[in-house]
Backbone of each chain as ProteinMPNN parsed JSONL, in Angstrom:
{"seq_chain_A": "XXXXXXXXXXXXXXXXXXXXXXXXXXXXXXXXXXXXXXXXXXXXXXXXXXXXXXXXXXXXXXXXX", "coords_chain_A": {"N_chain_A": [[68.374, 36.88, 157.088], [66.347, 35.404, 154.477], [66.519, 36.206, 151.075], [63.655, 35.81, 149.644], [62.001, 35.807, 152.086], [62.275, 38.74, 152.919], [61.339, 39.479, 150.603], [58.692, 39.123, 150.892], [57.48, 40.28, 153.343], [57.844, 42.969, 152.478], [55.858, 42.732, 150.448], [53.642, 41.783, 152.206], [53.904, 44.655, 153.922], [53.071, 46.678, 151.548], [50.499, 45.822, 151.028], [49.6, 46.518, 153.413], [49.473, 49.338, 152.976], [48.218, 49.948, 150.9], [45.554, 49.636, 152.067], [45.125, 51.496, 153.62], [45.579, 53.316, 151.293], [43.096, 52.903, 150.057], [41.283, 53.3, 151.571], [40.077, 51.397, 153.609], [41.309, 51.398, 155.894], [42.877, 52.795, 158.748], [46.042, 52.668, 159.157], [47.903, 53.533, 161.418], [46.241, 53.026, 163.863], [45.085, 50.618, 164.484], [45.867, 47.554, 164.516], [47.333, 46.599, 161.807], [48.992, 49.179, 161.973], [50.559, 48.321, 163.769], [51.837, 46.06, 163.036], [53.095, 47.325, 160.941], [55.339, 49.132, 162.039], [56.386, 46.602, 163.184], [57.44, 45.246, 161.071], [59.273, 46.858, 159.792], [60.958, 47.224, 162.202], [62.323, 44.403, 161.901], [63.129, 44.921, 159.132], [64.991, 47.143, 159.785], [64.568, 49.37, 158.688], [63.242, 52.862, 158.034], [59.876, 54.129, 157.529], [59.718, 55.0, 155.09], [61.983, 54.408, 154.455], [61.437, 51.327, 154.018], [59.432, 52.051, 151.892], [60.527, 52.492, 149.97], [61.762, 50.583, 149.433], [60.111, 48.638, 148.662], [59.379, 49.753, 146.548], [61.414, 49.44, 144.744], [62.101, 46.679, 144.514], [58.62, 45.894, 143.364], [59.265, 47.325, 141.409], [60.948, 46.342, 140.101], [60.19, 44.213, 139.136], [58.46, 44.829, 137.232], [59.895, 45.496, 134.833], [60.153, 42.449, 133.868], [58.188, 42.107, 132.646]], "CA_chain_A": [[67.062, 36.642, 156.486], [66.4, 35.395, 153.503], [65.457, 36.984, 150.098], [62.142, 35.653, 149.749], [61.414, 36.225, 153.177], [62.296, 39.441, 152.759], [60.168, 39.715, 149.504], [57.655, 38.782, 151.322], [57.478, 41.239, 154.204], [57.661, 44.032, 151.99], [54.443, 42.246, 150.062], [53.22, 42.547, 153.272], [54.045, 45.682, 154.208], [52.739, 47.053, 150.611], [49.21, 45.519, 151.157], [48.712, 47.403, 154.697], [49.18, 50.407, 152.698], [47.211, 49.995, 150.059], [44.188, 49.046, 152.632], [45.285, 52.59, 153.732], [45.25, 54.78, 150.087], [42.036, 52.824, 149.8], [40.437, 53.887, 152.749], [39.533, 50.65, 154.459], [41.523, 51.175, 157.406], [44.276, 53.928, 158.761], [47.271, 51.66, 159.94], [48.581, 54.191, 162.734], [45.5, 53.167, 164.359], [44.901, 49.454, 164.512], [47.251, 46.163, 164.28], [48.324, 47.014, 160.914], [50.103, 49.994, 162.717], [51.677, 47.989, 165.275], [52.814, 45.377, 162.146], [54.477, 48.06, 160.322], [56.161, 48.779, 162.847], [56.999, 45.414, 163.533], [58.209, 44.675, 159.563], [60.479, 48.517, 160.343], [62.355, 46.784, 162.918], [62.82, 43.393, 161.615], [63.653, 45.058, 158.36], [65.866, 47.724, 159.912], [64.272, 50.537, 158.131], [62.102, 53.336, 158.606], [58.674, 53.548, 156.715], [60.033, 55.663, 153.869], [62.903, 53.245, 153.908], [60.514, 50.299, 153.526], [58.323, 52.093, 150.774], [61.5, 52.82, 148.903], [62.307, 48.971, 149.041], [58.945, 48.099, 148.305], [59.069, 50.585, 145.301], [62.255, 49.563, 143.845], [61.344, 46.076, 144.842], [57.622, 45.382, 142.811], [59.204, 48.16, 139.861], [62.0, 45.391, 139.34], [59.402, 42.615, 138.692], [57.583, 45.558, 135.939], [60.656, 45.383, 133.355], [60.143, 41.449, 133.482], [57.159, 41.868, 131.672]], "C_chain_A": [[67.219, 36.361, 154.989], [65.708, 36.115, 152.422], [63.891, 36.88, 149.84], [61.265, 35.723, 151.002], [61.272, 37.622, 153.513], [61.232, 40.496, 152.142], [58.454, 39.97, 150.316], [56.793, 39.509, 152.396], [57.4, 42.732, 153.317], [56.466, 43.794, 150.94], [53.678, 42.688, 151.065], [52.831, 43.988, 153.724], [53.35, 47.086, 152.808], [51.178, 47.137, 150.688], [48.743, 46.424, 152.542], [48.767, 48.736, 153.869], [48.497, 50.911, 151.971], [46.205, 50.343, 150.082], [44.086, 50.884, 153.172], [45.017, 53.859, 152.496], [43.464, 54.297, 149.813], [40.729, 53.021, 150.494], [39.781, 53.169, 153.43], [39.92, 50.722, 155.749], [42.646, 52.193, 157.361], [45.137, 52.765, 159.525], [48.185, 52.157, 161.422], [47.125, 53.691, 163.804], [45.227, 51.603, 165.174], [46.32, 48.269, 164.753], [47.77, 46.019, 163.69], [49.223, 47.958, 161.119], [51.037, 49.389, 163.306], [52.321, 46.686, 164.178], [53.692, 46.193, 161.765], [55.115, 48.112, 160.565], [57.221, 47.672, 162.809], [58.29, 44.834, 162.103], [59.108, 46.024, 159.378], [61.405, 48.167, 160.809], [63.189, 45.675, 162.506], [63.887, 43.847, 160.328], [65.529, 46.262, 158.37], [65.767, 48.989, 159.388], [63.494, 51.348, 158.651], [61.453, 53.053, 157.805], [59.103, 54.357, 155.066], [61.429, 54.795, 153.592], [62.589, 51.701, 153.224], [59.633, 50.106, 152.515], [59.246, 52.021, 150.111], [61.98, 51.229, 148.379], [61.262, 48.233, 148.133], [58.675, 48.783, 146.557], [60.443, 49.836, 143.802], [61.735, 47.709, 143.562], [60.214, 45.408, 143.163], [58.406, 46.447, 140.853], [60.613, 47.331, 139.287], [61.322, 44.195, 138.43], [58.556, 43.667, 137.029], [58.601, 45.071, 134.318], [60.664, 44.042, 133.235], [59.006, 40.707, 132.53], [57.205, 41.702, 130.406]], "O_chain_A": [[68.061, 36.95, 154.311], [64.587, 36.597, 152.582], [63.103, 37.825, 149.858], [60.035, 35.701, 150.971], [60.357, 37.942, 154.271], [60.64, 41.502, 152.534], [57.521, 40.765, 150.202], [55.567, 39.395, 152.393], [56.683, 43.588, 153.835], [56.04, 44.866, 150.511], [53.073, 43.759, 151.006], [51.676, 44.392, 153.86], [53.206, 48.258, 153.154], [50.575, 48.191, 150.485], [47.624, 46.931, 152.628], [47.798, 49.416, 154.208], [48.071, 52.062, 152.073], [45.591, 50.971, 149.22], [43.003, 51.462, 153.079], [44.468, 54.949, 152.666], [42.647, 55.14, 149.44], [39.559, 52.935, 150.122], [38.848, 53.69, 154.041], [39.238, 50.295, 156.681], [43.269, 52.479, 156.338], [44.68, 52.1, 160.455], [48.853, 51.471, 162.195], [47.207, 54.379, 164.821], [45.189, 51.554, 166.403], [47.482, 48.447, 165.12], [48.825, 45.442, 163.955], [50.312, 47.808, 160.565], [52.197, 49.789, 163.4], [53.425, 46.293, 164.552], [54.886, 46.07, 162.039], [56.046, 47.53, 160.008], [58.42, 47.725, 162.534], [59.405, 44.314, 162.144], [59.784, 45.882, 158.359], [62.542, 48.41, 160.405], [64.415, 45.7, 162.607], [65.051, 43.452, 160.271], [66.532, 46.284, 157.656], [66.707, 49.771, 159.529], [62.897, 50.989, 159.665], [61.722, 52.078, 157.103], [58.55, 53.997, 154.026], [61.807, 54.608, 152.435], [63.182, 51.107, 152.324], [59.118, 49.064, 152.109], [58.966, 51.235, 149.206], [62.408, 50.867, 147.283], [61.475, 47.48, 147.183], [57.952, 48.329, 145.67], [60.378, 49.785, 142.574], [61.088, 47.433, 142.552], [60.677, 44.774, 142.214], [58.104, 46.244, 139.677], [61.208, 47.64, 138.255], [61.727, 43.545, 137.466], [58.215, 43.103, 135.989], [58.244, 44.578, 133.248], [61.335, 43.856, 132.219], [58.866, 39.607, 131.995], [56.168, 41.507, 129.771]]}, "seq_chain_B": "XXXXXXXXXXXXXXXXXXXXXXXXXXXXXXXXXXXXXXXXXXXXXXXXXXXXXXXXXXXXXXXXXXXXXXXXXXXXXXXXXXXXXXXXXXXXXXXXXXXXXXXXXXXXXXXXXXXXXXXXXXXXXXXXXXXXXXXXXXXXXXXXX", "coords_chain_B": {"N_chain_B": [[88.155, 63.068, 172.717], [87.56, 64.63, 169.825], [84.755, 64.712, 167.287], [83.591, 66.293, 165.349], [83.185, 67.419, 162.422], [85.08, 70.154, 161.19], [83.733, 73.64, 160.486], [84.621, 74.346, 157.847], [84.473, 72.05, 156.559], [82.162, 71.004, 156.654], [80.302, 72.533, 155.232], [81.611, 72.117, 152.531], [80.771, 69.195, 152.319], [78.016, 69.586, 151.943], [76.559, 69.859, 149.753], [76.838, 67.312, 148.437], [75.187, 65.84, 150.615], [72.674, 66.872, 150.425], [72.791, 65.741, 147.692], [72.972, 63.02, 148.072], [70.691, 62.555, 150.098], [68.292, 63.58, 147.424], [69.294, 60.925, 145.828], [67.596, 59.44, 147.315], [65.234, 59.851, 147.459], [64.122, 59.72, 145.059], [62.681, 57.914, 144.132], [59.8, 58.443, 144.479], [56.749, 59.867, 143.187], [56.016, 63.045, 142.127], [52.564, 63.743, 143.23], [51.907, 66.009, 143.912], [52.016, 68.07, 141.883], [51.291, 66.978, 139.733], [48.824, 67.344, 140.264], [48.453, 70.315, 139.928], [48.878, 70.353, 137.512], [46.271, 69.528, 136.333], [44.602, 71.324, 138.07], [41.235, 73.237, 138.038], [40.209, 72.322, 135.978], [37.67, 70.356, 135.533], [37.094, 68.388, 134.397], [39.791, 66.983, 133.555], [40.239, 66.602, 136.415], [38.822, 64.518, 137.015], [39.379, 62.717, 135.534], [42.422, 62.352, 136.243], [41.906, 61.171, 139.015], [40.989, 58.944, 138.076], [43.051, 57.911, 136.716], [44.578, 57.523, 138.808], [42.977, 55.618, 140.533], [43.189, 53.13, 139.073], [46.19, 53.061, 138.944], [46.015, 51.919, 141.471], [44.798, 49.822, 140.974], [46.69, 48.362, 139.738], [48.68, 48.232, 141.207], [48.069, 46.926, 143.481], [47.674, 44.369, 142.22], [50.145, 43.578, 141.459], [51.363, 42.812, 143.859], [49.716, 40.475, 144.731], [50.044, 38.461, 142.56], [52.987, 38.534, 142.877], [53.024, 38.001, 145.564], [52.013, 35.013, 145.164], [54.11, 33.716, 143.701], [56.013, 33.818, 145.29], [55.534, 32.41, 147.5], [53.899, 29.918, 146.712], [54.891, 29.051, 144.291], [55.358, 29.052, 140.643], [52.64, 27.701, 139.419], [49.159, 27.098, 138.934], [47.638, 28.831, 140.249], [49.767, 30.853, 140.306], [49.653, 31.673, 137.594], [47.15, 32.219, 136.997], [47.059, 34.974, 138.547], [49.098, 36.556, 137.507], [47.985, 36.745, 134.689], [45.616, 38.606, 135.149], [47.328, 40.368, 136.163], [48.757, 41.32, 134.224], [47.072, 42.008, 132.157], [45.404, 43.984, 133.841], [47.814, 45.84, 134.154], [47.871, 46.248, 130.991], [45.556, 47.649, 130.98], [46.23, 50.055, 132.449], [48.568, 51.19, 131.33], [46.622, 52.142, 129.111], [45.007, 54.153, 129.995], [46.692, 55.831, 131.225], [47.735, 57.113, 128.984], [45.398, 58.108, 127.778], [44.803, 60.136, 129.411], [47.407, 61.864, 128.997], [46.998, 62.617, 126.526], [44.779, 64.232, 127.21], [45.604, 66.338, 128.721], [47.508, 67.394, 126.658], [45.421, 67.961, 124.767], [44.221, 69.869, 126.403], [45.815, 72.27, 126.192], [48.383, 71.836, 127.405], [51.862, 71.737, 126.972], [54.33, 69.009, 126.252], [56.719, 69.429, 127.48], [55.638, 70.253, 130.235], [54.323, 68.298, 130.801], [55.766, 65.679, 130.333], [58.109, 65.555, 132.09], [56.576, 64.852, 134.544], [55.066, 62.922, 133.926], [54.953, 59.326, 132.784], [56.668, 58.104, 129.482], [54.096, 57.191, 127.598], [53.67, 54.943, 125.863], [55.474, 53.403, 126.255], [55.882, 49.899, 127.944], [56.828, 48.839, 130.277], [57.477, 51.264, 131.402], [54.88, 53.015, 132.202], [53.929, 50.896, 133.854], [55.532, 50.963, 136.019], [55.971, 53.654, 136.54], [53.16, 53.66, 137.509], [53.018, 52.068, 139.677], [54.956, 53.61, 141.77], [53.461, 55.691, 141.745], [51.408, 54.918, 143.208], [52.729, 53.997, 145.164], [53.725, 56.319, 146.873], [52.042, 58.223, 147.448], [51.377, 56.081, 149.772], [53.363, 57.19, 151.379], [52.544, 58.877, 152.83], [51.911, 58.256, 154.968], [53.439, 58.284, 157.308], [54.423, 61.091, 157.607], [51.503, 61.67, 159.166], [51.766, 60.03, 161.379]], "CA_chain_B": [[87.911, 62.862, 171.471], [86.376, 65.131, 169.008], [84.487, 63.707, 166.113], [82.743, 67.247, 165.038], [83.839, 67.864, 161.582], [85.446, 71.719, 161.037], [82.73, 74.111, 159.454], [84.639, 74.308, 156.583], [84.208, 70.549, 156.014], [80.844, 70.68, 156.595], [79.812, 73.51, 154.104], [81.938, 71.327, 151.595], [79.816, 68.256, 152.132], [76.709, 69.991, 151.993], [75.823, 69.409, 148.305], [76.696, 65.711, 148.739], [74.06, 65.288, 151.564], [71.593, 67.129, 148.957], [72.664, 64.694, 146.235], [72.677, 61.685, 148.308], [68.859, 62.52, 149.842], [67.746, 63.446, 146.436], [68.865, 59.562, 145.696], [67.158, 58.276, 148.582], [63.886, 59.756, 148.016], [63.515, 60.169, 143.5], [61.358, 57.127, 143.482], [58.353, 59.175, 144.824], [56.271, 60.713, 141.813], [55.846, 64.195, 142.805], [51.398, 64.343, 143.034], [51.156, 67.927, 143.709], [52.785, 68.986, 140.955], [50.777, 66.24, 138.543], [47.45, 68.019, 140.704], [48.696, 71.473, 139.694], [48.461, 70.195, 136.061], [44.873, 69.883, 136.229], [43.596, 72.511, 138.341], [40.782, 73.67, 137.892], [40.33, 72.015, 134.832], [36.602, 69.398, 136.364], [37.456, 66.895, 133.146], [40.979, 66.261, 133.908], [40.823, 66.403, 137.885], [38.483, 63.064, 137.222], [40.516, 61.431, 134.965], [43.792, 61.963, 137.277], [40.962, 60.367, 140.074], [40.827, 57.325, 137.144], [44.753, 57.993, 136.913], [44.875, 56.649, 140.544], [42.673, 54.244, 140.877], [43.9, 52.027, 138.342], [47.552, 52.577, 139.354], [46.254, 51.539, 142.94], [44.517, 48.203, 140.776], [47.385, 47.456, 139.243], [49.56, 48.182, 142.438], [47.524, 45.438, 143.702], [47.811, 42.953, 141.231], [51.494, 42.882, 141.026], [51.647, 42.352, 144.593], [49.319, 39.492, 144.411], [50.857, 37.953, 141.828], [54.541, 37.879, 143.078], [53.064, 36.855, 146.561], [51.592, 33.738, 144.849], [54.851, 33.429, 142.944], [57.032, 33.623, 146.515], [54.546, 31.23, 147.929], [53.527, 28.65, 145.886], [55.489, 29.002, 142.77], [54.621, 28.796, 139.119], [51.389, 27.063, 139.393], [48.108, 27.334, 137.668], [46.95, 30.128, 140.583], [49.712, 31.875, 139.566], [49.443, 31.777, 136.1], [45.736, 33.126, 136.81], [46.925, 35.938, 138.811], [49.476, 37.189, 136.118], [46.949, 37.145, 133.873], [45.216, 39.586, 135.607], [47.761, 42.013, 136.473], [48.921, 41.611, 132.58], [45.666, 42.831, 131.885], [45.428, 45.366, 134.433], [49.14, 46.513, 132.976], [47.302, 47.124, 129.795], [44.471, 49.107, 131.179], [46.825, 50.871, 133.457], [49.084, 52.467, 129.89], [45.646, 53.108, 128.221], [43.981, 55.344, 131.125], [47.989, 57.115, 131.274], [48.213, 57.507, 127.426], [44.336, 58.546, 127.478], [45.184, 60.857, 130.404], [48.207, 62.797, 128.556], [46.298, 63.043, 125.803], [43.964, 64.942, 127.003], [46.277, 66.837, 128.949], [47.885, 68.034, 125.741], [44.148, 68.871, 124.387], [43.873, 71.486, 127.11], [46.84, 73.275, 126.043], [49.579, 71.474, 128.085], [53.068, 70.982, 126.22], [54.972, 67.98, 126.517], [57.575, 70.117, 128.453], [54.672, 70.684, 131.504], [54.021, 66.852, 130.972], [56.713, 64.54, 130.261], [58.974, 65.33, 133.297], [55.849, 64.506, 135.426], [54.39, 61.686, 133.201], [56.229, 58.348, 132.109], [56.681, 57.513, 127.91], [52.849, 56.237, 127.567], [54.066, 54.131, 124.485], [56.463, 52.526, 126.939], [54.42, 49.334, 128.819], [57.235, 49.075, 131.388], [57.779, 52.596, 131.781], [53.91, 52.743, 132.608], [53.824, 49.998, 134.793], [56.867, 51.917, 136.605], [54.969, 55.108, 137.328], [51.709, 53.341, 138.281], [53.729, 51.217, 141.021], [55.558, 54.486, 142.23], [52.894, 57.192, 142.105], [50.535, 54.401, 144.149], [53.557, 53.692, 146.705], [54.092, 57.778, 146.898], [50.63, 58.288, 148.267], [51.648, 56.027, 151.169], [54.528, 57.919, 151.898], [51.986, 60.081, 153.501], [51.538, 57.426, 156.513], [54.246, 58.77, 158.417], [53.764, 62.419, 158.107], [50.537, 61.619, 159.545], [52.011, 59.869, 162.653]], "C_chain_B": [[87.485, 64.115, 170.729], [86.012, 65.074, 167.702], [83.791, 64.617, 165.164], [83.605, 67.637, 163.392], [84.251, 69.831, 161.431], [84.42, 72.346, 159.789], [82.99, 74.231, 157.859], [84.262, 73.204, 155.724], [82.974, 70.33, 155.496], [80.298, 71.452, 155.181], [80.274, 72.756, 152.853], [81.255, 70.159, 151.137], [78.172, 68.265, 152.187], [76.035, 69.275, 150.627], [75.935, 67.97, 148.133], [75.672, 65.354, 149.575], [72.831, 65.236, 150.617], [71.552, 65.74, 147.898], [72.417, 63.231, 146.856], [70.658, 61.568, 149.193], [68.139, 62.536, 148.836], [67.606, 61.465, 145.966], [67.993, 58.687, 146.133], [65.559, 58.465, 148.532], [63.04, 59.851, 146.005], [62.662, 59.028, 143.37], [60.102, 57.971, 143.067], [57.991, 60.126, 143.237], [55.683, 62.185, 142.638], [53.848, 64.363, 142.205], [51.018, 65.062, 142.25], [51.275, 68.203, 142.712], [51.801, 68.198, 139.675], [49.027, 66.882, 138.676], [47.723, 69.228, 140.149], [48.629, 71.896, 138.058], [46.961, 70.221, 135.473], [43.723, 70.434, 137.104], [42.712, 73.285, 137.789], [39.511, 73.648, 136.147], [38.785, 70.119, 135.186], [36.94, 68.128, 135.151], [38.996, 66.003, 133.253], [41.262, 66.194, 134.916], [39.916, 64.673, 137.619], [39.038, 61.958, 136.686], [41.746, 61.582, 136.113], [42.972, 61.043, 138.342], [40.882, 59.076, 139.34], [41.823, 56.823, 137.606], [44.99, 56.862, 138.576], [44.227, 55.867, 140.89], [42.957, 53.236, 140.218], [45.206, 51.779, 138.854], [47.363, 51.268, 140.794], [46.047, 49.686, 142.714], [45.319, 47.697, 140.359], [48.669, 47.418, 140.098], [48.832, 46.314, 142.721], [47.737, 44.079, 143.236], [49.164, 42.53, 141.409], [52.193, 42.331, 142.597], [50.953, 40.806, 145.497], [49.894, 38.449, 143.75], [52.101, 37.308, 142.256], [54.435, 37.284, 144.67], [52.39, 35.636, 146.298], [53.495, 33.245, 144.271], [56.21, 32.941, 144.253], [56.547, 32.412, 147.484], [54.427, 29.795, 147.536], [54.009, 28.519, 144.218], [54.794, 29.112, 141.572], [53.724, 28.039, 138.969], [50.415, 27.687, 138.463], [47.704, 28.736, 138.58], [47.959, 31.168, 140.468], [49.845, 32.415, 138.626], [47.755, 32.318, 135.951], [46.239, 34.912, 137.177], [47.919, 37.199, 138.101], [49.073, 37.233, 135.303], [46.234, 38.073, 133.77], [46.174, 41.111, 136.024], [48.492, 42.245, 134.986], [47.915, 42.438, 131.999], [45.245, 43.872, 132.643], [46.779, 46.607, 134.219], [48.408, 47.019, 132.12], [46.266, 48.506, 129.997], [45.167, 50.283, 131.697], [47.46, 52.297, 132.266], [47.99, 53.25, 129.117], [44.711, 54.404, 129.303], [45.292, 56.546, 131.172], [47.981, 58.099, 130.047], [46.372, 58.378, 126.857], [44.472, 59.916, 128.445], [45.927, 62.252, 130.004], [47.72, 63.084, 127.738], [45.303, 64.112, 125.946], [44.288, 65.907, 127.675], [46.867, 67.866, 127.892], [46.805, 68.882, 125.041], [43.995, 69.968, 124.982], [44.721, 72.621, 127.147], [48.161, 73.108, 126.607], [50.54, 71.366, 127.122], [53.479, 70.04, 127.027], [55.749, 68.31, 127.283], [56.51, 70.151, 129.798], [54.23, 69.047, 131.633], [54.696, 65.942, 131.345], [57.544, 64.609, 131.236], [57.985, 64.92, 134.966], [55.153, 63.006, 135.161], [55.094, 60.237, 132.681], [56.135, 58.244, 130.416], [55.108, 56.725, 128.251], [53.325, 55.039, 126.268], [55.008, 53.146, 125.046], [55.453, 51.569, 128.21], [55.535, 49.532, 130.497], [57.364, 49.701, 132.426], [56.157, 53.128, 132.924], [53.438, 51.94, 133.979], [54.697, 50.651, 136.525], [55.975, 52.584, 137.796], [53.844, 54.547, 137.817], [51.923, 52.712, 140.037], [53.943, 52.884, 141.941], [54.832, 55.659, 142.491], [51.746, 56.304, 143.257], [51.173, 54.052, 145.648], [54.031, 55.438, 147.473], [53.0, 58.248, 148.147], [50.834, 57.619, 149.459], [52.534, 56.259, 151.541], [53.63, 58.873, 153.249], [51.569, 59.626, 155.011], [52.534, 58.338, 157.372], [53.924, 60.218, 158.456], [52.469, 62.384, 159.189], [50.582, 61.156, 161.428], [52.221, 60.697, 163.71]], "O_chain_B": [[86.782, 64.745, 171.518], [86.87, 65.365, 166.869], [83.327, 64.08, 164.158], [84.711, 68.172, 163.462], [83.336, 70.617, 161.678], [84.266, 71.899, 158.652], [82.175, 74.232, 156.936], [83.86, 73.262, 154.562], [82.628, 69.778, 154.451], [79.934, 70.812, 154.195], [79.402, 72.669, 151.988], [81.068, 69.938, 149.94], [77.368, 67.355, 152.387], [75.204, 68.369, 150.581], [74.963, 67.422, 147.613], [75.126, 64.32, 149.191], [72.197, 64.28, 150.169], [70.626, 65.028, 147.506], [71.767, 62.381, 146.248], [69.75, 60.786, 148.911], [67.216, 61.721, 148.849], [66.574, 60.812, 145.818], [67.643, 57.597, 145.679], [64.737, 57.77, 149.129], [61.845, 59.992, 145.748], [61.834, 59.094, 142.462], [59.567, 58.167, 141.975], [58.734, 60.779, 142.504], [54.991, 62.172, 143.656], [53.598, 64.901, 141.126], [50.46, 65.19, 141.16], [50.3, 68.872, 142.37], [51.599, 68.873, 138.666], [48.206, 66.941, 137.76], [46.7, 69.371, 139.479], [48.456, 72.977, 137.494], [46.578, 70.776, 134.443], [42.511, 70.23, 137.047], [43.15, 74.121, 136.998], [38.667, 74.356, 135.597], [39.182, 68.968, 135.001], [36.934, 66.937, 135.465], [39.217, 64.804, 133.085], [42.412, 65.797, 135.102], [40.482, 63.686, 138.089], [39.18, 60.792, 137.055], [41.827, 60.63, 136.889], [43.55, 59.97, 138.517], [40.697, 58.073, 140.028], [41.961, 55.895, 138.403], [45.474, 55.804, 138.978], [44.736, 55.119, 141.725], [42.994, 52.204, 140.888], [45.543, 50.647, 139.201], [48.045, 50.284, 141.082], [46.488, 48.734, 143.359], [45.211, 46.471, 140.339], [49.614, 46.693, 139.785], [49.051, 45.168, 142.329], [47.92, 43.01, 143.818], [49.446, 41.336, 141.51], [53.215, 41.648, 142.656], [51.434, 40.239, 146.478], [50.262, 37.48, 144.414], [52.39, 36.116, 142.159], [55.23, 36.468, 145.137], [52.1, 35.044, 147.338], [53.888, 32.177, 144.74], [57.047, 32.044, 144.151], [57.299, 31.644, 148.083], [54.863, 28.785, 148.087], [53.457, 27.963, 143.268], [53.574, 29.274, 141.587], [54.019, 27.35, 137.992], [50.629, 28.483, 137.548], [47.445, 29.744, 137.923], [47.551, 32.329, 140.482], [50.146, 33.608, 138.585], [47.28, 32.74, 134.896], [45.964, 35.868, 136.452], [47.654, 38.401, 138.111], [49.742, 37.96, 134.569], [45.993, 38.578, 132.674], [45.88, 42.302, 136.13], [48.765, 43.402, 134.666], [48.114, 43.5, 131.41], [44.654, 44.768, 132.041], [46.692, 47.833, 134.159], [48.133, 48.213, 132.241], [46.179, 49.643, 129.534], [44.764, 51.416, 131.433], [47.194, 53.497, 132.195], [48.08, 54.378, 128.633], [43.927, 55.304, 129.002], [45.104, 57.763, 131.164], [48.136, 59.32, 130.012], [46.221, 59.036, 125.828], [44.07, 60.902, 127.828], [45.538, 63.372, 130.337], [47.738, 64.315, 127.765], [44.982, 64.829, 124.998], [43.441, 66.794, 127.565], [46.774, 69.07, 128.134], [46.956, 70.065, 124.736], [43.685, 71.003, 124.392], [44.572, 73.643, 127.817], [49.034, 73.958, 126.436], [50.081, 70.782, 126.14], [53.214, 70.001, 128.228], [55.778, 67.489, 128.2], [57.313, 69.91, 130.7], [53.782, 68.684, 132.721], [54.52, 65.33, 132.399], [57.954, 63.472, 131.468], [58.463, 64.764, 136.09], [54.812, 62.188, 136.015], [56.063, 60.493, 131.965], [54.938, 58.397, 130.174], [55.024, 55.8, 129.059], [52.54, 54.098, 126.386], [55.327, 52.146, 124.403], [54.67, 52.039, 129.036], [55.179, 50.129, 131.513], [57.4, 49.41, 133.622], [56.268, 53.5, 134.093], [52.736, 52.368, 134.896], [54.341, 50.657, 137.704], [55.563, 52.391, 138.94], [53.477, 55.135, 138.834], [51.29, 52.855, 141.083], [53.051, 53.231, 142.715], [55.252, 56.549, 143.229], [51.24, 56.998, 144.139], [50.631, 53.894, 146.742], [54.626, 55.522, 148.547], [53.175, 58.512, 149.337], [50.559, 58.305, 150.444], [52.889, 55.413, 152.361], [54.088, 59.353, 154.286], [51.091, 60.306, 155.919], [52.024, 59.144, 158.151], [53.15, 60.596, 159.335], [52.549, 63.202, 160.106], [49.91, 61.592, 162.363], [52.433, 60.228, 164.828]]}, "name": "protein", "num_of_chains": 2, "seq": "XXXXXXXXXXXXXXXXXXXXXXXXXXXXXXXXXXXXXXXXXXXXXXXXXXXXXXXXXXXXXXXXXXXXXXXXXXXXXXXXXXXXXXXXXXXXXXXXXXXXXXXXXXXXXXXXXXXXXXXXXXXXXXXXXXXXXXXXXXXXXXXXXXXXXXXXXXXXXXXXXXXXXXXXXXXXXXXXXXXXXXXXXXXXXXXXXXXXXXXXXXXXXXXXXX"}
């Protein structure tokens, strides 16, 4: 896979959770559940493996400010 | 075969497991412990409630942003939408740096702060912690499963 495809999935995967701290939707519940999932396996991670990517990830793009 | 390491081994590589989970999980901004700062305290539990919703707007933004930027490149939409999370950056350090501040007013030292708080004077540093205490919070998906 490539990097920006990558990027991009963990964009993804960032925004279902968001929709989650913000209380529009719980993701264990719906189709955003069964994505996560889905962006877990493709990625090979679990979900605390995927936030951690997602964390290091968007806090790489901060020091380019 | 047997692939079982000898207890002594194990007890030896104990503090390595420790040190290598600690790596695996120090992103996360420890909450509780930033909630435990303003217990009880009705002026600074609403600002930390500010505290987090901004991080969550400027979570947002930067993932806006770099999915325009992975997308459709350096264009004019996303030269709008870095505009916006530039500007939600800024608000993000002044609600932190307004935050510790008033933290310190209620009698906090910098010692009870600064190992929970990022450098407010730092925009990066800021930007940092807002990303990381808003991706922390969904850590809490899985417990939940």
């Amino acid at each position: 896979m490539n990097i920006s495809k990558r990027k991009l999935l963990l964009i993804e995967y960032g925004k279902i959770v968001l929709k989650e701290i913000e209380g529009v939707k719980l993701p264990s519940t719906d189709s955003d559940g069964v994505r996560m999932k889905e962006i877990q396996e493709i990625l090979g991670l679990n979900h605390d493996g995927v936030m951690r990517e997602v964390s290091e990830y968007l806090g790489g793009t901060v020091s380019q400010d | 075969m047997n692939f079982e390491l000898p207890e002594q081994d194990v007890q030896e590589l104990e503090p390595l497991r420790e040190e290598f989970e600690q790596i695996g999980t120090n992103w996360r901004v420890p909450l509780n412990q930033i909630e435990n700062l303003v217990a009880g305290n009705s002026n600074l539990e609403e600002m930390l409630e500010d505290v987090l919703d901004q991080c969550v707007r400027y979570t947002k933004t930067v993932l806006e942003q770099q999915e325009t930027l992975l997308t459709e490149g350096r264009g004019e939409d996303h030269a709008e939408k870095d505009m916006a999370r530039s500007i939600t950056h800024t608000a993000t350090q002044d609600t932190l740096r307004a935050f510790a501040r008033n933290l310190i007013r209620s009698g906090k030292t910098a010692t009870d702060i600064y190992p929970l708080l990022p450098n407010t004077e730092s925009r990066a540093s800021c930007g940092q912690f807002a990303l990381r205490l808003t991706l922390s919070r969904g850590v809490k998906t899985e417990q939940s499963k």
